[in-house]
PDB file of N, CA, C and O in Angstrom:
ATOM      1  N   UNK A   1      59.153  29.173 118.882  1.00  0.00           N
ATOM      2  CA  UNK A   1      59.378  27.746 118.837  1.00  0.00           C
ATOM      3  C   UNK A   1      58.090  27.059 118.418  1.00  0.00           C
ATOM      4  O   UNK A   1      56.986  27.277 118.918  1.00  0.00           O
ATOM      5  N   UNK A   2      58.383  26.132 117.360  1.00  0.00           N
ATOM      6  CA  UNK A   2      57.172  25.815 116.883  1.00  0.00           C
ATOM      7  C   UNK A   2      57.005  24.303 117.880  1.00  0.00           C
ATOM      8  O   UNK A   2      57.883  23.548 118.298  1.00  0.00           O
ATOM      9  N   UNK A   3      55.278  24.248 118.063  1.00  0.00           N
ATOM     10  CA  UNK A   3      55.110  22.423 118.861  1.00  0.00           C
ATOM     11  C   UNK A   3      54.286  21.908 118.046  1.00  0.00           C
ATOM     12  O   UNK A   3      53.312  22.342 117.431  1.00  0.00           O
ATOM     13  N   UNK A   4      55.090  20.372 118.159  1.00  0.00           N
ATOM     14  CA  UNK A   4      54.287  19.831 117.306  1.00  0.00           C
ATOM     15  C   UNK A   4      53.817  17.918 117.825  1.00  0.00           C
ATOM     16  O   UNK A   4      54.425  17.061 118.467  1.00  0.00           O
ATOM     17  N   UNK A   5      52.691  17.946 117.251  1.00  0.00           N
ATOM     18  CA  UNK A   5      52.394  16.354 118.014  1.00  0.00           C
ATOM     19  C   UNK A   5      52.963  15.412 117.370  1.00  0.00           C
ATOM     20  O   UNK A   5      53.778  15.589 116.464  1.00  0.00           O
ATOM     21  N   UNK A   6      52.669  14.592 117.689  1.00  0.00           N
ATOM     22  CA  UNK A   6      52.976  12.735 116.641  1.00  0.00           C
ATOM     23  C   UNK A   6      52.457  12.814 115.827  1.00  0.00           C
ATOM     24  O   UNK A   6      53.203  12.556 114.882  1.00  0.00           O
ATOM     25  N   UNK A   7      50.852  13.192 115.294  1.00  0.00           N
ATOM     26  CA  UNK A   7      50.517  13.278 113.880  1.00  0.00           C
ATOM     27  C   UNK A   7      50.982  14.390 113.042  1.00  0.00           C
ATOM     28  O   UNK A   7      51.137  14.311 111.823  1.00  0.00           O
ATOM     29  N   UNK A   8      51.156  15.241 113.633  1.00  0.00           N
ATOM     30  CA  UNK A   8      51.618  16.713 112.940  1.00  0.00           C
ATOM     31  C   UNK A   8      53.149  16.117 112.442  1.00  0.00           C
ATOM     32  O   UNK A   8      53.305  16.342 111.242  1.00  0.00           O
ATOM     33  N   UNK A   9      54.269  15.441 113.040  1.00  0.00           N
ATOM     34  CA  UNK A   9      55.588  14.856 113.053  1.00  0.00           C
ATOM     35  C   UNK A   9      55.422  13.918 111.666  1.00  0.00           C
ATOM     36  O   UNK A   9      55.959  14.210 110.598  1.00  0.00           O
ATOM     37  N   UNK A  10      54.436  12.536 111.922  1.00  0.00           N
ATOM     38  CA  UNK A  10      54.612  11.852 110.748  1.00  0.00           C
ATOM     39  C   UNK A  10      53.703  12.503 109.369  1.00  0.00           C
ATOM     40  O   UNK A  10      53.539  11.899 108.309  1.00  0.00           O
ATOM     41  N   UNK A  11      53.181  13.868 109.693  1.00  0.00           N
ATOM     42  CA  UNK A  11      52.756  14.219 108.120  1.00  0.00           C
ATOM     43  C   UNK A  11      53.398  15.039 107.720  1.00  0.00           C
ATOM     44  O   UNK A  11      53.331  15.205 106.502  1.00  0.00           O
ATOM     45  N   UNK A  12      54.136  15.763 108.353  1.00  0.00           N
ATOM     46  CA  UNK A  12      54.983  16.835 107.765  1.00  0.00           C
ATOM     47  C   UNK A  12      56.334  16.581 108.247  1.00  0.00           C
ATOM     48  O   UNK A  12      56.860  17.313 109.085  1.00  0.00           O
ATOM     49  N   UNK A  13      56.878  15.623 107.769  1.00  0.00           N
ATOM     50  CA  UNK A  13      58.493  14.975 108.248  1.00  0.00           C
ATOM     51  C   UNK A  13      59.592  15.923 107.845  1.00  0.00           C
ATOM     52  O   UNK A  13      60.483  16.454 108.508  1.00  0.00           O
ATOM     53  N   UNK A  14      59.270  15.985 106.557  1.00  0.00           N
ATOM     54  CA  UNK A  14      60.327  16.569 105.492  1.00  0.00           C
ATOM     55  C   UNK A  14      60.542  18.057 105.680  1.00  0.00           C
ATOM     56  O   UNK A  14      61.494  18.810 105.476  1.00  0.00           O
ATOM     57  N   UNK A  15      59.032  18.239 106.249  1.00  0.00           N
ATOM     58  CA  UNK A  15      59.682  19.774 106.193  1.00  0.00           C
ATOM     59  C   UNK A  15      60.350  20.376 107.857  1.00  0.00           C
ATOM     60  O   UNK A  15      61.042  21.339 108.186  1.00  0.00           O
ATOM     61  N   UNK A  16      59.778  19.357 108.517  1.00  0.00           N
ATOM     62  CA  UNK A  16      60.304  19.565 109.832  1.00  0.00           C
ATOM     63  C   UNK A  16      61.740  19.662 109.551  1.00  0.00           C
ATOM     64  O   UNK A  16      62.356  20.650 109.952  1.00  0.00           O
ATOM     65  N   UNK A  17      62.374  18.664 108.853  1.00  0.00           N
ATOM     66  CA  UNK A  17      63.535  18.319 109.056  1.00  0.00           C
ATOM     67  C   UNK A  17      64.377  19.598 107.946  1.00  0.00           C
ATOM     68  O   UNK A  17      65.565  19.788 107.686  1.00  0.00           O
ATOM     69  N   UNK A  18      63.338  20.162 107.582  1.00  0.00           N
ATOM     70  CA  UNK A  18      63.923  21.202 106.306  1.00  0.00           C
ATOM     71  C   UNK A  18      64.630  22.357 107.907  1.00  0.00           C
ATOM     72  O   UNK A  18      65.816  22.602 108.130  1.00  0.00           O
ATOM     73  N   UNK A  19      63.652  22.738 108.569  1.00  0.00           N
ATOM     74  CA  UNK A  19      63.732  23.589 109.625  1.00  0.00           C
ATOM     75  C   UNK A  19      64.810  23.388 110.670  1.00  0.00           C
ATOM     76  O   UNK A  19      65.677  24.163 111.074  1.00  0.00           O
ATOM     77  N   UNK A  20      64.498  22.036 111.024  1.00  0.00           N
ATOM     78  CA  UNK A  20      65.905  21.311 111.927  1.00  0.00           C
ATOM     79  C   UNK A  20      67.272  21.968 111.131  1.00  0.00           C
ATOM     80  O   UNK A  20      68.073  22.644 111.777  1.00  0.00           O
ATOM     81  N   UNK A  21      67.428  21.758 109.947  1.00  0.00           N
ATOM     82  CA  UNK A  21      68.423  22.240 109.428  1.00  0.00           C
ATOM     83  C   UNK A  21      69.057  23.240 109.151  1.00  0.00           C
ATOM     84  O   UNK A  21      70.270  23.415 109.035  1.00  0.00           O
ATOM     85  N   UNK A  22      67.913  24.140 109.006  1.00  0.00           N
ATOM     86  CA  UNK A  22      68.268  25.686 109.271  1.00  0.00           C
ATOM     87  C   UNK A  22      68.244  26.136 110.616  1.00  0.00           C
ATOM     88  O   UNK A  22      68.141  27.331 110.892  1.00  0.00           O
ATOM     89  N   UNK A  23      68.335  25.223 111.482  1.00  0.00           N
ATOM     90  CA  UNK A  23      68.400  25.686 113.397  1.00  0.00           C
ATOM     91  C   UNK A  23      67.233  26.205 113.621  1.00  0.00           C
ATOM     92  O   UNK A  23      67.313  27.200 114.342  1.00  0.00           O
ATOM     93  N   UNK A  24      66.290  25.964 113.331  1.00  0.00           N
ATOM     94  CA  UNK A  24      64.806  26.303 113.635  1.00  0.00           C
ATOM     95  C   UNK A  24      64.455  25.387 114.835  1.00  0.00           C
ATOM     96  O   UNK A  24      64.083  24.222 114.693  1.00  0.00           O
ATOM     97  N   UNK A  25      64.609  26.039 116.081  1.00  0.00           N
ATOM     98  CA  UNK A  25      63.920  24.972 117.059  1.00  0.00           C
ATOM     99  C   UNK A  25      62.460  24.582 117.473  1.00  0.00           C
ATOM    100  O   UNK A  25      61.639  25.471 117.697  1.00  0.00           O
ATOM    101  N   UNK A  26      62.223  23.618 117.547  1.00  0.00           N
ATOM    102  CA  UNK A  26      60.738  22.820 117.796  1.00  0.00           C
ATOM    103  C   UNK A  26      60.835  22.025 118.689  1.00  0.00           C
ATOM    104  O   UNK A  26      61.871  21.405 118.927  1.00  0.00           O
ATOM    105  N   UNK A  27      59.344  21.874 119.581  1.00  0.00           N
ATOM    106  CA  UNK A  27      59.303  21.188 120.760  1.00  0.00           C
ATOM    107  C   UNK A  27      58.170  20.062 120.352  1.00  0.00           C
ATOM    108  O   UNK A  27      57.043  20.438 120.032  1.00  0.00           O
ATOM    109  N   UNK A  28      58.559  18.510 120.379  1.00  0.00           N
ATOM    110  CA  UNK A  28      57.758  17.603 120.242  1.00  0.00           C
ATOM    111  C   UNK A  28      56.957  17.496 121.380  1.00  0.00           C
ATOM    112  O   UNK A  28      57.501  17.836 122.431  1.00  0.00           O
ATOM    113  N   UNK A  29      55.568  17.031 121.448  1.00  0.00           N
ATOM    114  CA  UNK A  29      55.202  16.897 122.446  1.00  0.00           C
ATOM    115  C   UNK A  29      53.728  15.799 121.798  1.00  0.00           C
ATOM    116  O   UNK A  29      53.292  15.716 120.650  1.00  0.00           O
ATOM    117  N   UNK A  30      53.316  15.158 122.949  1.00  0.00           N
ATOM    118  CA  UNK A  30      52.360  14.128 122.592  1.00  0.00           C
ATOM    119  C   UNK A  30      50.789  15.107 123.029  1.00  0.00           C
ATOM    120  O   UNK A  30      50.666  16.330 123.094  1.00  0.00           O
ATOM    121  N   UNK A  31      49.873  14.155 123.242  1.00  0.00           N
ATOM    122  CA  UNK A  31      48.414  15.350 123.783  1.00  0.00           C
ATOM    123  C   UNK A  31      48.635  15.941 125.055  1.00  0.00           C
ATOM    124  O   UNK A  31      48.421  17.146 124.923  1.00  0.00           O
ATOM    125  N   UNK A  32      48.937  15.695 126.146  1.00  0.00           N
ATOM    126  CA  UNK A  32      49.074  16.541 127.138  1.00  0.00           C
ATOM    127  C   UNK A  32      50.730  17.494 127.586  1.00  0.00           C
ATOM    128  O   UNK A  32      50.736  18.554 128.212  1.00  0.00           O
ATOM    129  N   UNK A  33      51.508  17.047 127.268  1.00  0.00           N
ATOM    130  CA  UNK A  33      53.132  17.370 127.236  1.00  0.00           C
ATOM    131  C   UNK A  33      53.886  17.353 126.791  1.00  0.00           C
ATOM    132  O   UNK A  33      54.033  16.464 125.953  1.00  0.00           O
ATOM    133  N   UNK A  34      55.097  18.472 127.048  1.00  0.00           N
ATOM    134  CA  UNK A  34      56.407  17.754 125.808  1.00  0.00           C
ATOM    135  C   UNK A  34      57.371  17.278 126.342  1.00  0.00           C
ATOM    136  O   UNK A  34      57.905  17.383 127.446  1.00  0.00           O
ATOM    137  N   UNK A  35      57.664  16.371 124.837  1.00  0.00           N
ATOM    138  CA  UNK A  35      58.442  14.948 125.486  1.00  0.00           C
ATOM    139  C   UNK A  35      59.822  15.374 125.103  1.00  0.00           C
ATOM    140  O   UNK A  35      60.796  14.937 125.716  1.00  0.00           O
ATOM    141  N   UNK A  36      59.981  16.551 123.707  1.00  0.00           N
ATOM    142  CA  UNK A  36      61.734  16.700 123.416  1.00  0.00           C
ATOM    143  C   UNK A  36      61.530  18.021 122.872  1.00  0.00           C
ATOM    144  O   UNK A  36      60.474  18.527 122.491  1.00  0.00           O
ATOM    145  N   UNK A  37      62.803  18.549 122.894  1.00  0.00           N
ATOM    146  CA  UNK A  37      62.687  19.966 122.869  1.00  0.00           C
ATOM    147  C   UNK A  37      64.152  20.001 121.914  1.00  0.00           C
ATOM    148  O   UNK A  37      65.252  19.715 122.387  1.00  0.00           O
ATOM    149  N   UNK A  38      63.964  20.330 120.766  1.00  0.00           N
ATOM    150  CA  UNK A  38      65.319  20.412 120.101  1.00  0.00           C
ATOM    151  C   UNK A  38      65.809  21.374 119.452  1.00  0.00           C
ATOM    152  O   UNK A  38      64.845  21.808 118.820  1.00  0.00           O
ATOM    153  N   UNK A  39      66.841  22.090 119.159  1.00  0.00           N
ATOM    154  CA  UNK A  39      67.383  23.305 118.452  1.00  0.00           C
ATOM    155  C   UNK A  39      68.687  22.446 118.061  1.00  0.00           C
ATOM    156  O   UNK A  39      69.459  21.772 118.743  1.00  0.00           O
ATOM    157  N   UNK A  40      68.622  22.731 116.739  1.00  0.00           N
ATOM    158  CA  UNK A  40      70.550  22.609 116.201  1.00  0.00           C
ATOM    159  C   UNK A  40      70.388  23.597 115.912  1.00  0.00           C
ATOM    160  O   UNK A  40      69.387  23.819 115.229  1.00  0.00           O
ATOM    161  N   UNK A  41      71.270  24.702 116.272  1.00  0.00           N
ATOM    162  CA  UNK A  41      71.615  26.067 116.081  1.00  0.00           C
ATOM    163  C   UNK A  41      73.119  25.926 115.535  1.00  0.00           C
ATOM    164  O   UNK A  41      73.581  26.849 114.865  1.00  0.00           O
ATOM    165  N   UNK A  42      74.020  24.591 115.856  1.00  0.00           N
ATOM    166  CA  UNK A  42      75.308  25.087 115.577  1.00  0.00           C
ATOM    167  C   UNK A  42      76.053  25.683 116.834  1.00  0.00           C
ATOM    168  O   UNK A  42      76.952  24.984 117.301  1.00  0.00           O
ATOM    169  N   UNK A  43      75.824  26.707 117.343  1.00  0.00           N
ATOM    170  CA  UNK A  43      76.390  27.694 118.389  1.00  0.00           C
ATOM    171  C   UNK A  43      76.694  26.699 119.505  1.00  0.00           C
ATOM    172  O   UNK A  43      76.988  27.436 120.447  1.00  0.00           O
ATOM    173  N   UNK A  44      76.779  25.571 119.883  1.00  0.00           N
ATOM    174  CA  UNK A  44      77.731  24.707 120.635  1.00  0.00           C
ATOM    175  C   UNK A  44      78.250  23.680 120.405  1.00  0.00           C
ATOM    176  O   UNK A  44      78.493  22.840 121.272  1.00  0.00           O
ATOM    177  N   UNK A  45      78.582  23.530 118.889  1.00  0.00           N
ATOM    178  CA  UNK A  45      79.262  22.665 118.110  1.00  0.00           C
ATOM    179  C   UNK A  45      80.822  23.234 118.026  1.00  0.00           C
ATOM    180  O   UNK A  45      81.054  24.331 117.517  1.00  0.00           O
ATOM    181  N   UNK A  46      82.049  22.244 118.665  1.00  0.00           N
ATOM    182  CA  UNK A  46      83.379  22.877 118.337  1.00  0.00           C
ATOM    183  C   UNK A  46      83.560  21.751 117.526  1.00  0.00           C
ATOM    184  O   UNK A  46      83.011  20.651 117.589  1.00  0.00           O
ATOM    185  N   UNK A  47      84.697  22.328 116.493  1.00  0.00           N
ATOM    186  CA  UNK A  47      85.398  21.664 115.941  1.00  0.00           C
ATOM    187  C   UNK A  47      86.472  20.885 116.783  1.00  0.00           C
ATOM    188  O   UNK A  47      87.032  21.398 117.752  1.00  0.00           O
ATOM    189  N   UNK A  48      86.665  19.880 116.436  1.00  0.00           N
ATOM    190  CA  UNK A  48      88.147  19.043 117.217  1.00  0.00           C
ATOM    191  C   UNK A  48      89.426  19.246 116.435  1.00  0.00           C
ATOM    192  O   UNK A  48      89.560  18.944 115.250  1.00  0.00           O
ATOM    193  N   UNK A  49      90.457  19.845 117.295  1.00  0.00           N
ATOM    194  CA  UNK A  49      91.696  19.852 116.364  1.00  0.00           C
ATOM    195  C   UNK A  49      92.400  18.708 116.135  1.00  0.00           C
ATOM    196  O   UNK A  49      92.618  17.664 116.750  1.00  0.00           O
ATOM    197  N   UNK A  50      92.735  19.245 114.949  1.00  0.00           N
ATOM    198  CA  UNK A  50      93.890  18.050 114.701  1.00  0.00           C
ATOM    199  C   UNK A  50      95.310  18.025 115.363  1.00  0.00           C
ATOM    200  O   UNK A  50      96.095  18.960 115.522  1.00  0.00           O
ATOM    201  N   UNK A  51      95.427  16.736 115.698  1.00  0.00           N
ATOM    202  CA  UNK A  51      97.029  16.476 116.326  1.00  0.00           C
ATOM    203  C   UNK A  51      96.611  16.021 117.444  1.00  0.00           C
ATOM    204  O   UNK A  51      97.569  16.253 118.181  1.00  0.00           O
ATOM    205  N   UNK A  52      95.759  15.488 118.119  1.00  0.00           N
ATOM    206  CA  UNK A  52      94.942  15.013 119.929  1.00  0.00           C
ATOM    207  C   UNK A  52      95.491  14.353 120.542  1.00  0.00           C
ATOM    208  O   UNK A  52      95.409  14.430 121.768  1.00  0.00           O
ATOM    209  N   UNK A  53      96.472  13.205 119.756  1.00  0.00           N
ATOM    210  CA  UNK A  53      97.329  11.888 120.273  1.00  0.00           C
ATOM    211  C   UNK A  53      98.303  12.768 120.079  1.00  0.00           C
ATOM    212  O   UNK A  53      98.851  12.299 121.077  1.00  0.00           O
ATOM    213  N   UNK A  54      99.211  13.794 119.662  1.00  0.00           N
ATOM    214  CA  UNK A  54     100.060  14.120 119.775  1.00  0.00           C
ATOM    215  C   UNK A  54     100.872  14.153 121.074  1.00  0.00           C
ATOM    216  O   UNK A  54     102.010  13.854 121.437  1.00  0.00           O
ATOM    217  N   UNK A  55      99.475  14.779 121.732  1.00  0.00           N
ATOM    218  CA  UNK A  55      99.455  14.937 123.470  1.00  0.00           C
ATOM    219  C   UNK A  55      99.731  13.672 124.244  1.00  0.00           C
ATOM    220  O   UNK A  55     100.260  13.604 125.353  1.00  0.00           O
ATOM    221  N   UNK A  56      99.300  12.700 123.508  1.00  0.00           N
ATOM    222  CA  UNK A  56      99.499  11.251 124.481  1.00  0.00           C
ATOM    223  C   UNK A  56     100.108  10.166 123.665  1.00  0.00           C
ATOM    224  O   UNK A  56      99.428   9.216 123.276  1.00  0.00           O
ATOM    225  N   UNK A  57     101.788  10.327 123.309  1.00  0.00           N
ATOM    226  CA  UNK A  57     101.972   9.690 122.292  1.00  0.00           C
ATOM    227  C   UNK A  57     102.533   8.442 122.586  1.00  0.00           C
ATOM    228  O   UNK A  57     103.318   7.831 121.861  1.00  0.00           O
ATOM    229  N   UNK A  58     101.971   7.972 124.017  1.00  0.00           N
ATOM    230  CA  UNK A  58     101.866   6.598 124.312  1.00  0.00           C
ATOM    231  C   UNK A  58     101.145   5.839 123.951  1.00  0.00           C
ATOM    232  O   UNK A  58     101.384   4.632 123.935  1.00  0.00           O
ATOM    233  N   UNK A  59      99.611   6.607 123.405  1.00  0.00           N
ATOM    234  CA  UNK A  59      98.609   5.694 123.295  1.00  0.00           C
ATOM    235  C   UNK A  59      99.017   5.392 121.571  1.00  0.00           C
ATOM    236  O   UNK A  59      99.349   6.182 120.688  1.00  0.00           O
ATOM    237  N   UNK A  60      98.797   3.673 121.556  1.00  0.00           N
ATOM    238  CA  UNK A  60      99.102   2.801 120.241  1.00  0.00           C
ATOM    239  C   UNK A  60      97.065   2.364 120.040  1.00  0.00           C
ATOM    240  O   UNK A  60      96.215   2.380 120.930  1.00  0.00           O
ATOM    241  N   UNK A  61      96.953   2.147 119.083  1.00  0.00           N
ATOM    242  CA  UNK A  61      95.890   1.600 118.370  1.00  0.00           C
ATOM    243  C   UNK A  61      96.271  -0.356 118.046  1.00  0.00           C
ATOM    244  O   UNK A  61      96.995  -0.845 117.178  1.00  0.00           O
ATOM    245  N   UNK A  62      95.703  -0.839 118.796  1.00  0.00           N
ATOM    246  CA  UNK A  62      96.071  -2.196 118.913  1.00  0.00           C
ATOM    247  C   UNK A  62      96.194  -2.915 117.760  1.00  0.00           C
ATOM    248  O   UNK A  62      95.648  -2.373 116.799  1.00  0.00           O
ATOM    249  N   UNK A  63      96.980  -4.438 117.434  1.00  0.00           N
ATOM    250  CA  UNK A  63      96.868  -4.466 116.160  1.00  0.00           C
ATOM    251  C   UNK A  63      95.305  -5.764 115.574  1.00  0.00           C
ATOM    252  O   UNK A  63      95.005  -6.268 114.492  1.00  0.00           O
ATOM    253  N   UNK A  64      94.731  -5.828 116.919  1.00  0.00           N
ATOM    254  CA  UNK A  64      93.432  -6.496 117.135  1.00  0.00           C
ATOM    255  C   UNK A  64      92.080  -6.073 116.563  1.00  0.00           C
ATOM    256  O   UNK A  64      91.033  -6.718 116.599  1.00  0.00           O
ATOM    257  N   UNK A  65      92.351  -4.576 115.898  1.00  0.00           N
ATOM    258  CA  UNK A  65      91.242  -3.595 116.630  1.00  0.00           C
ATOM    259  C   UNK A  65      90.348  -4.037 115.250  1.00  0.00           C
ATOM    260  O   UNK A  65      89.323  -3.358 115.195  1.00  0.00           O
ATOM    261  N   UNK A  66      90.445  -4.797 114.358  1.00  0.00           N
ATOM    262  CA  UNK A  66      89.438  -5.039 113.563  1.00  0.00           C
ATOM    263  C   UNK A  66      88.809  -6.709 113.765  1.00  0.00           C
ATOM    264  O   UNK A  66      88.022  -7.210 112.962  1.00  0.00           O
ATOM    265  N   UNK A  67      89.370  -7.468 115.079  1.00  0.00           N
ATOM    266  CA  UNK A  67      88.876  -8.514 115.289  1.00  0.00           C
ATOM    267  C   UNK A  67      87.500  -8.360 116.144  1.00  0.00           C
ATOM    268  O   UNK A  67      87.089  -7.394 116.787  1.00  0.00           O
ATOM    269  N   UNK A  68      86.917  -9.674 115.926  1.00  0.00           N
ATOM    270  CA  UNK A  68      85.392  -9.645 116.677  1.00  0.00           C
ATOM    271  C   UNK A  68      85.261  -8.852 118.385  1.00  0.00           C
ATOM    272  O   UNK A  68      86.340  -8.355 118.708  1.00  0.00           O
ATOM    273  N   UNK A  69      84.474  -8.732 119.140  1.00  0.00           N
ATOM    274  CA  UNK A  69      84.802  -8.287 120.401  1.00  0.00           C
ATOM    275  C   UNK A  69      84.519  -9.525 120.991  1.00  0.00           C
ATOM    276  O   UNK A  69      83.818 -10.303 120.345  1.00  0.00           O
ATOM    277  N   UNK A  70      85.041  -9.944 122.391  1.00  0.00           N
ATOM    278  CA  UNK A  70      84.900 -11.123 123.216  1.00  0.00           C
ATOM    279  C   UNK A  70      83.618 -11.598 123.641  1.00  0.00           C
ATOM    280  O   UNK A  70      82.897 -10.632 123.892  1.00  0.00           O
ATOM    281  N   UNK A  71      83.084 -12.612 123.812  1.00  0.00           N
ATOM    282  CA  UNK A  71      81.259 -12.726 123.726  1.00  0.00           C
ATOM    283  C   UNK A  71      81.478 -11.963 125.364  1.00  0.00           C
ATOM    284  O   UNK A  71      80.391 -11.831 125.927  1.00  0.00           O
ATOM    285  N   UNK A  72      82.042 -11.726 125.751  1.00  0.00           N
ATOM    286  CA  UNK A  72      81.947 -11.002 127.548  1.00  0.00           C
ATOM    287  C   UNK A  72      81.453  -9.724 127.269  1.00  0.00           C
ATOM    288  O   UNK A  72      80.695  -9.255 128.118  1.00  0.00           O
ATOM    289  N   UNK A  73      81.748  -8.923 126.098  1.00  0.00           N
ATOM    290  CA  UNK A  73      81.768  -7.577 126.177  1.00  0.00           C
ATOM    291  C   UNK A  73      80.486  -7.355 125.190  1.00  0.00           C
ATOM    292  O   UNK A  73      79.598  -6.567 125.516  1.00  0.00           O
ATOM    293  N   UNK A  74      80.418  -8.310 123.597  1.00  0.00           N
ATOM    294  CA  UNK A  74      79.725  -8.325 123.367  1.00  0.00           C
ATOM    295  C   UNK A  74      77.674  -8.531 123.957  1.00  0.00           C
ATOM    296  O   UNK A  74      76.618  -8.317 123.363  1.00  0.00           O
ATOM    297  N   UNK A  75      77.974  -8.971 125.190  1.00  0.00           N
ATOM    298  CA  UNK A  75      76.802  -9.652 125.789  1.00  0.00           C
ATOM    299  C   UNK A  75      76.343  -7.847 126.721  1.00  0.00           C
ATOM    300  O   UNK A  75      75.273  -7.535 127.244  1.00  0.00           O
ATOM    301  N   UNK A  76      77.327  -7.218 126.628  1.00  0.00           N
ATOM    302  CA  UNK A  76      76.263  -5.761 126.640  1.00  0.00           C
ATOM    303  C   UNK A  76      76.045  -5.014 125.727  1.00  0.00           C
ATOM    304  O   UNK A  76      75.313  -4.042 125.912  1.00  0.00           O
ATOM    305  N   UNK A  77      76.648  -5.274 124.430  1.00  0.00           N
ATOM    306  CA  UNK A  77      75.701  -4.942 123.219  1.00  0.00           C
ATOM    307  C   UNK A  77      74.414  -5.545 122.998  1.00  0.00           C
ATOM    308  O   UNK A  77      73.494  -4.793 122.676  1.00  0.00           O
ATOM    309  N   UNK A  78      74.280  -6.306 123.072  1.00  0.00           N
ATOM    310  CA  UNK A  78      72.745  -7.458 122.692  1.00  0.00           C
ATOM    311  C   UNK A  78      71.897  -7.363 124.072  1.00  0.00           C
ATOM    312  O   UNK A  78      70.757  -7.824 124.026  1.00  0.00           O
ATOM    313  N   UNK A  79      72.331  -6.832 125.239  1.00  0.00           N
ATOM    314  CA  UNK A  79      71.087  -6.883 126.411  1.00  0.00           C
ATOM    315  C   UNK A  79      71.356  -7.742 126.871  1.00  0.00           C
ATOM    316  O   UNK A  79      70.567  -7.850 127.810  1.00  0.00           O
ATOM    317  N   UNK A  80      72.339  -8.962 126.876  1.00  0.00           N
ATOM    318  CA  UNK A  80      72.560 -10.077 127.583  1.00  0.00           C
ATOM    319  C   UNK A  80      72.853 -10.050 129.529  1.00  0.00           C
ATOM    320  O   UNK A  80      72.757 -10.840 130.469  1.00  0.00           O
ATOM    321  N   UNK A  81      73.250  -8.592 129.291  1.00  0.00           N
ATOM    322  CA  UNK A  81      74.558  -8.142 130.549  1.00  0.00           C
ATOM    323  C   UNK A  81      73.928  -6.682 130.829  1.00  0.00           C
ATOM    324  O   UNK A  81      73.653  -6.075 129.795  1.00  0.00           O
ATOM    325  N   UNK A  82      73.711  -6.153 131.775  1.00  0.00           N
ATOM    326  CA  UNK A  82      73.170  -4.835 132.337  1.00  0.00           C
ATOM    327  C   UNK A  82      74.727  -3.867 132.586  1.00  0.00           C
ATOM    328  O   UNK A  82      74.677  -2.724 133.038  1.00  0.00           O
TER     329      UNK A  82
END
């Protein structure tokens, strides 16, 4: 597992991310510790089948669902509301 700091991260971005991609795991860490530890390996990625609502073919998709959200709900998107 390769570690790497904050300067090592913003000078060699591209290739980090070359590695991320081939499931090469690396552990970020700042000067004294690490802060994230990441592997995409794939190996606990499932696919979702198709047909899911089949199972619950009560549930309807409202005919609202492309209107604004209510400023109530919206106000915990923006930090307004905890």
């Amino acid at each position: 597992m390769q570690q790497l700091n904050i300067n090592e991260v913003k000078t060699h971005l591209s290739g980090i991310l070359a590695q991320v991609k081939k499931a090469k795991p690396w552990l970020y860490a700042d000067a004294t510790s690490p802060l994230l530890k990441e592997n995409l390996s794939g190996s606990n990625i499932k696919k979702r089948p198709l047909g899911l609502m089949k199972k619950n073919p009560d549930f309807k998709i409202p005919d609202d669902i492309h209107e604004p959200l209510p400023d109530e709900i919206l106000a915990y998107f923006t930090g307004e509301k905890d």
